[in-house]
N, C-alpha and C positions, 0 to 999 in steps of 0.2 A: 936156239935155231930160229932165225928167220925164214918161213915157208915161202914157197913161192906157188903161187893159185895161177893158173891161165885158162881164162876162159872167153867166151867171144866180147869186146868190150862194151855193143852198145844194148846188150838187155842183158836182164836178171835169170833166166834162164835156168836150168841148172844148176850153175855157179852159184846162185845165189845161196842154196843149201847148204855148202860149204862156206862160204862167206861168211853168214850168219853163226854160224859155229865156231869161225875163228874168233871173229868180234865178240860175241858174248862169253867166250875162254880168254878172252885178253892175250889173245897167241896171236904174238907177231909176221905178219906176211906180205908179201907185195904180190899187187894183183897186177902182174906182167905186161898182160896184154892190153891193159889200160896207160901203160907206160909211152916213152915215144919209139916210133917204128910198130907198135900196137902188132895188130895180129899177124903180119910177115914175120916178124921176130916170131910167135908162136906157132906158127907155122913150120920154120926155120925149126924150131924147136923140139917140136914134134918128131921129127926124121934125127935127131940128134940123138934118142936113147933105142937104139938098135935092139938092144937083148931085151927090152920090155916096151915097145914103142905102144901109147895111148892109141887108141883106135880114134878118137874125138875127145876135146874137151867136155867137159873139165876133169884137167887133171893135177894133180898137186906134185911137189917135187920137195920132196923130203931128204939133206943130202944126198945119199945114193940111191934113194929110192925115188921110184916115179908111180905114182899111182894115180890107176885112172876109174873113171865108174864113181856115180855121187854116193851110192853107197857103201861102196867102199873105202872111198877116202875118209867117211864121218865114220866106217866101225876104224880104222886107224887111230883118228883125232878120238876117238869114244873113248878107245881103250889106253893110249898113250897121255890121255890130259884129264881123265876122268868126265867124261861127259857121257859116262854109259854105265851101266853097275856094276862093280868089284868082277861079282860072279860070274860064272861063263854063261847060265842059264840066263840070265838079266843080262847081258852082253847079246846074245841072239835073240831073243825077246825086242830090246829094242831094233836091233838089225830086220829080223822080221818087219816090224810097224813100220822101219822106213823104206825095204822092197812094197808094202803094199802101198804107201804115198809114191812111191815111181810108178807102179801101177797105173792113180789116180792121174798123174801128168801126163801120162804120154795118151789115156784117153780123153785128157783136156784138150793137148795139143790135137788129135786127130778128131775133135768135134769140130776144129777149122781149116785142118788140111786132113779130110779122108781120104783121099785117093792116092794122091803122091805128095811126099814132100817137095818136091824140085820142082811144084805145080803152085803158082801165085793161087792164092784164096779165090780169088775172082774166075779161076779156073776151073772149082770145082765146089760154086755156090750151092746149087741145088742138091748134091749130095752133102752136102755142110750141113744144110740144113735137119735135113734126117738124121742126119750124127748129128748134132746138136738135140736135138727131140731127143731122143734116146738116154743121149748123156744125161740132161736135165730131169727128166721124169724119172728113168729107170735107175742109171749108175752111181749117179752125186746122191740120192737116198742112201743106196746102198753100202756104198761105204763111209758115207759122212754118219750113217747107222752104228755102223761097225766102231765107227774111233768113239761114240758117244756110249757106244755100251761098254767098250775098254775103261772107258773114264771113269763110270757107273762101278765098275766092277774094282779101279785101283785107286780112286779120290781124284784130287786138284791136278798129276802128273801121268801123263803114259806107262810109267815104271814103277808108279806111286812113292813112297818114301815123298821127304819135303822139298826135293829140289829135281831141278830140269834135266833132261836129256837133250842129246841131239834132236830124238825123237819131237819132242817137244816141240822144238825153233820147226822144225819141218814142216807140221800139223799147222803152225803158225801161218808159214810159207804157203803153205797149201791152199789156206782159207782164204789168207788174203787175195792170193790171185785170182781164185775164183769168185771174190767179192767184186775184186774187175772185171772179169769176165762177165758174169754174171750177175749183175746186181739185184735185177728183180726175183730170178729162182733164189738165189740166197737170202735176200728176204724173205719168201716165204718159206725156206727151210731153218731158217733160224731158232725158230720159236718150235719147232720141231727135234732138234737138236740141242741141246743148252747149254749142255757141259762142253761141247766143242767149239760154240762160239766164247765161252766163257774162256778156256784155251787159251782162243787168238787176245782175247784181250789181258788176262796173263801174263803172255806172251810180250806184247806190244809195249807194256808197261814193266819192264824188267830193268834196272837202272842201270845192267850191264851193257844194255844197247843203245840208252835213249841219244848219246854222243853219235850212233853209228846211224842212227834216224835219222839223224839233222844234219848228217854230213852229205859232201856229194859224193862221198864212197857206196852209196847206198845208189842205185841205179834204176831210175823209175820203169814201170810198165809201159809199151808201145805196144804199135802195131806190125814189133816185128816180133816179138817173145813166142813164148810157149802161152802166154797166156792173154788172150785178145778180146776184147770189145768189140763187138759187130752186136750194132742192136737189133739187126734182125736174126740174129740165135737167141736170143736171152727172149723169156718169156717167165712169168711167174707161175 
């Protein structure tokens, strides 16, 4: 089965979650909306599965199936390609770990849009700013906490055993972006963390991906994503 991924084409978004997943299972898909006619086709597309229509990207289209929700599409790919544990308990377990990483994103995301999404950054600077303060001091401890005592508590992997999960590429995903976002907090949460930046480097160095690093399938960070650069949020 060749998958078919659509998600907005020019950031990592999301989508990227999935992506990653596919690429390091070696599972064939085409990423649609990167295709030509780009996101009108996915748009288009969207309205075309009536009895289960996506609410938003990204959604995956698994012959008859259409699934939408990041985490839900990776407990799919988890359990259908093996990139989550046999068991059911280890099957939610990691499902768990990757709702609390959607968690972490959408309070990435509203460290630069707090008030409305449909409101440009520039719209709602001064409240950014305090979301931002907050995110940095109080939230990125506490759950970049959380993943480093998980680690502490199961070795080298989120599920422990010798090899990756979804969970895993996510945590990855995670860190990097807020290595962008934030480069100087992350800094100094590093050396406070170890085993989760340890993780992303793991992660980063996986030979299942280094072809999908280097390619232009891999869609860099901007200043439109989930996860943004304003150097007046970031502070160490």
């Amino acid at each position: 089965m060749v998958y078919d991924l659509w998600y907005w084409a020019g950031i990592p978004g999301r989508g990227e979650f999935v992506r990653l997943a596919l690429e390091a299972a070696g599972l064939p898909y085409r990423d649609r909306a990167r295709e030509k006619d780009g996101e009108a086709a996915m748009l288009r597309d969207m309205r075309a599965h009536p009895q289960c229509p996506p609410f938003a990207p990204p959604y995956l289209v698994a012959g008859e199936l259409v699934i939408a929700q990041t985490a839900n599409i990776l407990l799919f790919l988890g359990e259908k390609h093996g990139l989550a544990p046999d068991d059911l308990g280890g099957r939610l377990w990691v499902n768990q770990l990757q709702l609390t990483i959607a968690d972490v994103v959408t309070e990435a995301h509203d460290s630069h849009h707090p008030v409305a999404a449909g409101l440009y950054y520039e719209e709602q600077q001064e409240e950014a700013r305090r979301r931002a303060d907050d995110f940095r001091n109080s939230r990125m401890p506490k759950f970049l906490g959380y993943f480093d005592a998980v680690l502490a508590g199961r070795g080298d992997w989120l599920a422990g055993g010798m090899r990756w999960t979804y969970a895993d590429l996510s945590l990855f995903l995670l860190v990097d972006g807020l290595l962008y976002a934030f480069p100087k907090r992350m800094g100094t949460l590093a050396s406070q963390y170890p085993r989760v930046f340890v993780l992303h480097a793991r992660v980063a160095g996986l030979p299942e991906l280094q072809d999908y690093f280097k390619s232009d399938r891999r869609v860099p960070y901007s200043s439109d994503g989930i996860f943004r650069h304003y150097r007046e949020l970031d502070s160490a």
